[in-house]
C-alpha positions in Angstrom: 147.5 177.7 191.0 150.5 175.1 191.3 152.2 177.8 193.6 149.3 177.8 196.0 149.1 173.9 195.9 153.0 173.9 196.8 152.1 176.5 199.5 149.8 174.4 201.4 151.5 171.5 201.0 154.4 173.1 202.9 151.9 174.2 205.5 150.7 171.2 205.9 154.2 169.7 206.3 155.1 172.1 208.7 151.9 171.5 210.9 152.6 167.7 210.5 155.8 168.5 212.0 154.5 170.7 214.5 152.1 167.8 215.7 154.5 164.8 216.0 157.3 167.0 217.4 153.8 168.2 220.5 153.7 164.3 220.9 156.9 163.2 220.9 157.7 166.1 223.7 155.0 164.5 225.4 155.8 161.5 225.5 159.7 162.5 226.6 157.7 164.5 229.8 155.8 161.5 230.9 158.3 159.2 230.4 160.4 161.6 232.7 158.0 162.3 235.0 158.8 159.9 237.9 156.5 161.7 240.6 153.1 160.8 238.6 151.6 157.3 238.5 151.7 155.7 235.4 147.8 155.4 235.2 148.3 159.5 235.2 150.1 159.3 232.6 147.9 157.2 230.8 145.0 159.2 231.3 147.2 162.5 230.4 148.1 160.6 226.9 144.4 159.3 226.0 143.0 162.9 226.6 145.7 164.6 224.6 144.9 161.6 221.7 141.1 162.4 222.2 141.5 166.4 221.3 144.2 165.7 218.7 140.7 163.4 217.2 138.2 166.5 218.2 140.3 169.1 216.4 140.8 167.3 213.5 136.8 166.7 213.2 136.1 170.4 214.1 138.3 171.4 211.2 137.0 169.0 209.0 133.4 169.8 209.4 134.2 173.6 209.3 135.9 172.9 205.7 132.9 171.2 204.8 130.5 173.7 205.3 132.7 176.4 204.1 133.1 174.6 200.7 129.3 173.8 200.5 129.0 177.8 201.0 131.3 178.6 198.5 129.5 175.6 196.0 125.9 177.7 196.7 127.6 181.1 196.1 128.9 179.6 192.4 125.8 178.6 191.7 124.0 181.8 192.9 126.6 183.6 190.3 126.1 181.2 187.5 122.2 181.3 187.4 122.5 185.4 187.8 125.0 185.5 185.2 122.9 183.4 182.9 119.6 185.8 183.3 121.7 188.8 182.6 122.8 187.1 179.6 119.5 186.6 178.8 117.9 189.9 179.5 120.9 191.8 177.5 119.9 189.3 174.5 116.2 189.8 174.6 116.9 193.4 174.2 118.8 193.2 171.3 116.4 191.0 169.1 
């Protein structure tokens, strides 16, 4: 369990990384850029923020419902394993 804790930590490092190295790249091309109006570049950096904030949420939301699935399922198997251990009791007595 503490291996696959340290595994998606490091995952999650490298995806930080990933994501700061996407904006700092970015920012070097529009800084760079000396054929496109600054309000272009502007409105490049806000829509690359706004789906940076949209992924995240989709993500988020499709963790969410994958855990409450997962949190059904457990209960699903708890309350079947509980009647099978009370069928395989009454027959005994």
């Amino acid at each position: 369990m503490k291996t696959q804790r340290a595994d998606n930590n490091l995952i999650q490092t490298l995806n930080l990384g990933g994501v700061v190295a996407a904006y700092v790249l970015l920012a070097i091309s529009l800084w760079l850029s000396t054929e496109v109006p600054l309000a272009t570049k502007g409105y490049w950096g806000m829509g690359v923020l706004l789906l940076t904030l949209s992924l995240v949420n989709v993500v988020k939301y499709r963790f969410d419902a994958q855990a409450s699935i997962d949190r059904i399922k457990q209960l699903e198997d708890a309350h079947n394993e509980r009647l099978l251990a009370e069928f395989v009791t009454d027959k005994k007595a």
